[in-house]
N, C-alpha and C positions, 0 to 999 in steps of 0.2 A: 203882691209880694215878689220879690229879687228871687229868682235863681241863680242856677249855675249853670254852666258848660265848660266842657272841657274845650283846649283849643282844638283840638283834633277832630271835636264833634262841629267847633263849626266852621273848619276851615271847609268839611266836607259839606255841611248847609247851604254855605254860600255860593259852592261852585270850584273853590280854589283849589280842591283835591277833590280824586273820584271817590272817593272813602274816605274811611276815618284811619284806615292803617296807612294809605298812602298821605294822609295828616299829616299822621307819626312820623314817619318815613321824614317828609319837610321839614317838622321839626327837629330831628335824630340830626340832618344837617346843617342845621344852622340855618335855614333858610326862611324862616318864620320870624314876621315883627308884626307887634302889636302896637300905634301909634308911638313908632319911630325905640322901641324896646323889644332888644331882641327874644324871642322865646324859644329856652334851651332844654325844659324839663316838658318832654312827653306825657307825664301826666298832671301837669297844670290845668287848672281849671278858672274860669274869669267868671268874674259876676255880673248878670245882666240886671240893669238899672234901665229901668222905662225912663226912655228920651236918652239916652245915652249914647254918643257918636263914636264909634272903633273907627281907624282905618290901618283894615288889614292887608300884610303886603305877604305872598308867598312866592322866592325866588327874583328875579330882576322884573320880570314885568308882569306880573300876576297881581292887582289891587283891590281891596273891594271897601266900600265905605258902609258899615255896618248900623245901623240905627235900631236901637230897640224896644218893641212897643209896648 
């Protein structure tokens, strides 16, 4: 079955923040996209789809290519 997450929740999973408040923090700036869409609402949530490919960008050189199982 599909969940959810929040982006906050997995910007901090992946690596890309030390936490989920410093998530928030990245997204509160503008500095959070989710394949190539920027995300402006801190409390957004995305839907994980098994086999489904994100690629997450936080700030200028922060990437991460998300697949999920």
């Amino acid at each position: 079955s599909d969940s959810e997450i929040s982006v906050a929740q997995l910007l901090a999973k992946v690596g890309l923040a030390t936490s989920v408040s410093e998530g928030r923090r990245l997204i509160k700036g503008n500095a959070v996209e989710i394949n190539s869409e920027k995300v402006s609402d801190e409390q957004a949530k995305i839907a994980c789809k098994k086999g489904e490919n994100l690629l997450v960008k936080a700030g200028k050189r922060k990437f991460a290519k998300v697949v999920f199982q």
